[in-house]
C-alpha positions as CSV (number, residue, x, y, z in Angstrom):
1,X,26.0,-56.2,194.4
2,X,23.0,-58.2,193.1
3,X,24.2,-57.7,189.3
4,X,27.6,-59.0,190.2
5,X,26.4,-62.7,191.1
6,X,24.0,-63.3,187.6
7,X,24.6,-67.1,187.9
8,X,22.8,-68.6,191.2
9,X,22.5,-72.7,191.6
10,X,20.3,-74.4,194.0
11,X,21.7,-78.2,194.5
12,X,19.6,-80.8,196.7
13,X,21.7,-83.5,197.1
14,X,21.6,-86.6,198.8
15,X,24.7,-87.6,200.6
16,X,23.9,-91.8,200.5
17,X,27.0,-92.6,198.8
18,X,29.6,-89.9,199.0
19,X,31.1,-88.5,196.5
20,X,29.0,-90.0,193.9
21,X,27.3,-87.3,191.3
22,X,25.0,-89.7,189.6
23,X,21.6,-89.6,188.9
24,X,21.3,-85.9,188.9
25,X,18.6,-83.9,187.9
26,X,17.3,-79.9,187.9
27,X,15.5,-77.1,186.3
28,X,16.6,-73.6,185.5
29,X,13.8,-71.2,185.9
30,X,13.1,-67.8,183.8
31,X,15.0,-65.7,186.8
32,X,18.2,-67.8,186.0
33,X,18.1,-70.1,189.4
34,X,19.4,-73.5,188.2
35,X,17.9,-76.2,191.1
36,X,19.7,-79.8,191.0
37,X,19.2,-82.9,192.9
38,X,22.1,-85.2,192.8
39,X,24.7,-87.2,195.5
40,X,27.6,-85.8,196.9
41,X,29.4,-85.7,200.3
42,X,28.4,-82.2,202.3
43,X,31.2,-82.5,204.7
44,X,33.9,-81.9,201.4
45,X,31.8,-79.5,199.5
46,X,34.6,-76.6,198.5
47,X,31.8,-74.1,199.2
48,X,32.2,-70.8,201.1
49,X,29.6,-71.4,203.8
50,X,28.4,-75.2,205.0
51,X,24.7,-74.9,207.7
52,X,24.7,-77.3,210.2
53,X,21.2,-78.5,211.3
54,X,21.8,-77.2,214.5
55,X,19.7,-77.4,217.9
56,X,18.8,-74.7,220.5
57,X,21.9,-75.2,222.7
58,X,24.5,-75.8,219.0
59,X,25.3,-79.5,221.0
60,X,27.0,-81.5,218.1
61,X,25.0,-84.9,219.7
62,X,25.0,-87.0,216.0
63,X,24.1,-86.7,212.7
64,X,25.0,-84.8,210.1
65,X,26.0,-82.1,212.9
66,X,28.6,-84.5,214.8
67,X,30.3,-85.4,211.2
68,X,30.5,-81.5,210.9
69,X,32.2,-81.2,213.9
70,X,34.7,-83.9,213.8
71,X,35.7,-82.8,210.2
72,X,36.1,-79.3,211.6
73,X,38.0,-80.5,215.2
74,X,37.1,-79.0,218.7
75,X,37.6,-75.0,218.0
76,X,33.9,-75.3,216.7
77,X,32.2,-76.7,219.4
78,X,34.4,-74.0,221.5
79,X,32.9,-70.8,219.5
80,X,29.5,-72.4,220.2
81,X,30.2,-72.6,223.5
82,X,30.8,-68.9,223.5
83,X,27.6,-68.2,221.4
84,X,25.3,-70.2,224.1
85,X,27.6,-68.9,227.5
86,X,25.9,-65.6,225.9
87,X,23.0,-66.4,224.3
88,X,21.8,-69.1,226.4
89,X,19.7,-70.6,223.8
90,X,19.2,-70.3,220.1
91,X,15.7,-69.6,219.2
92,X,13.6,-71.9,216.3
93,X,14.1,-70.7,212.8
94,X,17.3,-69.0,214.1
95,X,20.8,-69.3,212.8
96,X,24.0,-68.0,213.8
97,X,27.5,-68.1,212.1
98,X,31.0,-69.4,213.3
99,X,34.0,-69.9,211.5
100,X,35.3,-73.7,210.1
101,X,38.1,-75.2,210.3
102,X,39.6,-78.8,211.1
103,X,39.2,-80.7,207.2
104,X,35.7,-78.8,206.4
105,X,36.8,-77.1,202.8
106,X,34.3,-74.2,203.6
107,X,35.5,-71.1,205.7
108,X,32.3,-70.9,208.0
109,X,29.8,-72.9,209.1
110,X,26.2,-71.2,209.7
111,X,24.2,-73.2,212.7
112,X,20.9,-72.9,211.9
113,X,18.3,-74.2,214.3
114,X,14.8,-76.2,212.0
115,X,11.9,-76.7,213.6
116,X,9.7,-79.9,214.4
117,X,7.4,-80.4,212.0
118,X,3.6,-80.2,213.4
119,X,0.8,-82.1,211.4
120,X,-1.7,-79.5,213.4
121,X,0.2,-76.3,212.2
122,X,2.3,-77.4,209.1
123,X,2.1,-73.7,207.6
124,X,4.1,-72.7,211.0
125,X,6.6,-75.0,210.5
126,X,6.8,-74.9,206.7
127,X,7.6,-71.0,207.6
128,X,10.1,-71.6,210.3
129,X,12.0,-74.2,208.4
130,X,11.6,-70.8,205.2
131,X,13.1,-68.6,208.4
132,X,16.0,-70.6,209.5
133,X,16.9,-71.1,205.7
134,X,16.8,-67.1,204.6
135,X,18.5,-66.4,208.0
136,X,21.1,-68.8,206.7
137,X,22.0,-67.2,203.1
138,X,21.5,-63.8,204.7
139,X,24.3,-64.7,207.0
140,X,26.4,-66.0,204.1
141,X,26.0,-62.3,202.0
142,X,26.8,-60.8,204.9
143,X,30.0,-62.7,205.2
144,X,30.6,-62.1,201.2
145,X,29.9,-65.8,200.8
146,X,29.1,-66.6,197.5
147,X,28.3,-70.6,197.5
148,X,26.8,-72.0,200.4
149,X,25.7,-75.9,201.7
150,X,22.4,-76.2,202.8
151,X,21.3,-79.8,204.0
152,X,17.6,-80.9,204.7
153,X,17.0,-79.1,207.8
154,X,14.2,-80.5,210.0
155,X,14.0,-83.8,208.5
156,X,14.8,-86.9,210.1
157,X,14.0,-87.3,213.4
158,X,12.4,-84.1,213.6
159,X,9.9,-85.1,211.4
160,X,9.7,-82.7,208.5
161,X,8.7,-85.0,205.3
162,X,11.8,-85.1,203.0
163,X,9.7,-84.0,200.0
164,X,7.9,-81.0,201.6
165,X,10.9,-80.5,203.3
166,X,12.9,-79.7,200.0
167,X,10.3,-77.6,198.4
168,X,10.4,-75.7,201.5
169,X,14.2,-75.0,201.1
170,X,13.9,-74.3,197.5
171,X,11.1,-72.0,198.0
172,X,12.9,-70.1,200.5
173,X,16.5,-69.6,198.7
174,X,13.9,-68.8,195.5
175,X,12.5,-65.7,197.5
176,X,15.6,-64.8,199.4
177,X,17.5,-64.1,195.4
178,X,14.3,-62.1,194.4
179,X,14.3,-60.0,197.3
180,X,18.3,-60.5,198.4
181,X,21.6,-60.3,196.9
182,X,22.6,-63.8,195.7
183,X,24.3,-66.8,196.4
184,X,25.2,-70.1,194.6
185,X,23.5,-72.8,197.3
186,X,23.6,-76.4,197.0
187,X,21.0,-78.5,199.2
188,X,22.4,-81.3,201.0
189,X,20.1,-83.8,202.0
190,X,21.8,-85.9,204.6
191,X,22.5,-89.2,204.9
192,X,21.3,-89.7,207.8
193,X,17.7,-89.4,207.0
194,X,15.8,-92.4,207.2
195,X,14.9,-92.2,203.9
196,X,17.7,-93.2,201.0
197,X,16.4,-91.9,198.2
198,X,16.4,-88.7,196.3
199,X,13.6,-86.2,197.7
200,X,10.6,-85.2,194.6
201,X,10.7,-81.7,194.8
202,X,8.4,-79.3,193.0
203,X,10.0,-76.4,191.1
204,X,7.6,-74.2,190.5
């Protein structure tokens, strides 16, 4: 139940040099969220729940999505398989959950498909990227997750700037815990961004 989980943690971390915590910095705000930005390596998070930055057809074709699936071995690409043989295709802002495996230290991973980011309709994608993030945690509660991974979804060749792109996380795990049951989520901004440096995000 909501009063159970009283301690929830928002992380944005930026995986440039794995494994290394330095450099970290949050906020807690009066609800009790605590946000941090530091470095860490996503693929070795002992979390519950890691998200892959998934597209429509949950093809593992590079990234941060191809080291998620050769940490986790072949059965994962084989339970998308199944998802798409009945699906077809994933909608944007979707997500959809497997189970992990291989090396990943989490027990699922959630595929959840970000959007391109549109200069001409930036509040539709700032609310699809807000989508594909609360579907995510609402998958994790509902497999009694209680810490999940979330990297920068949309960003990177998909164009979503890094900054707005990590407000837009935060904002969305900060309404899914007022409105949700919650979870302890740590942001993973990937390393294979173009960008290598920590994202400015505004807690509000």
């Amino acid at each position: 139940a909501r009063s159970q989980l009283k301690r929830r943690c928002a992380r944005l971390v930026d995986e440039v040099e794995a494994g290394d915590a330095s450099g970290k910095k949050g906020v807690c705000t009066p609800e009790g969220v605590e946000i941090v930005v530091s470095k860490g390596d996503m693929c070795s998070y002992t979390v519950d729940a890691v998200v892959n930055a998934a597209n429509d057809k949950l093809e593992f074709n590079g990234g941060l999505s191809k080291a998620i699936s050769d940490a986790a071995g072949p059965q994962l690409q084989d339970a998308c398989h199944q998802i798409i043989k009945a699906r077809k295709k994933l909608n944007i802002g979707e997500a959809v959950v497997t189970k992990a495996g291989g090396q990943l230290c989490c027990k699922f991973v959630i595929h959840a498909v970000g959007p391109h980011f549109d200069q001409s309709n930036r509040q539709g994608s700032i609310q699809l990227l807000k989508t594909a993030v609360i579907g995510s945690l609402k998958h994790a509660e509902q497999q009694t997750c209680h810490s999940i991974a979330i990297p920068a979804l949309s960003s990177g060749n998909l164009g979503f700037p890094l900054d707005l792109c990590a407000d837009s996380i935060v904002e969305a795990i900060k309404e899914f815990c007022d409105f949700e049951y919650a979870v302890e989520a740590c942001l993973a901004v990937s390393d294979f961004s173009p960008r290598g440096t920590l994202p400015k995000c505004s807690f509000k």
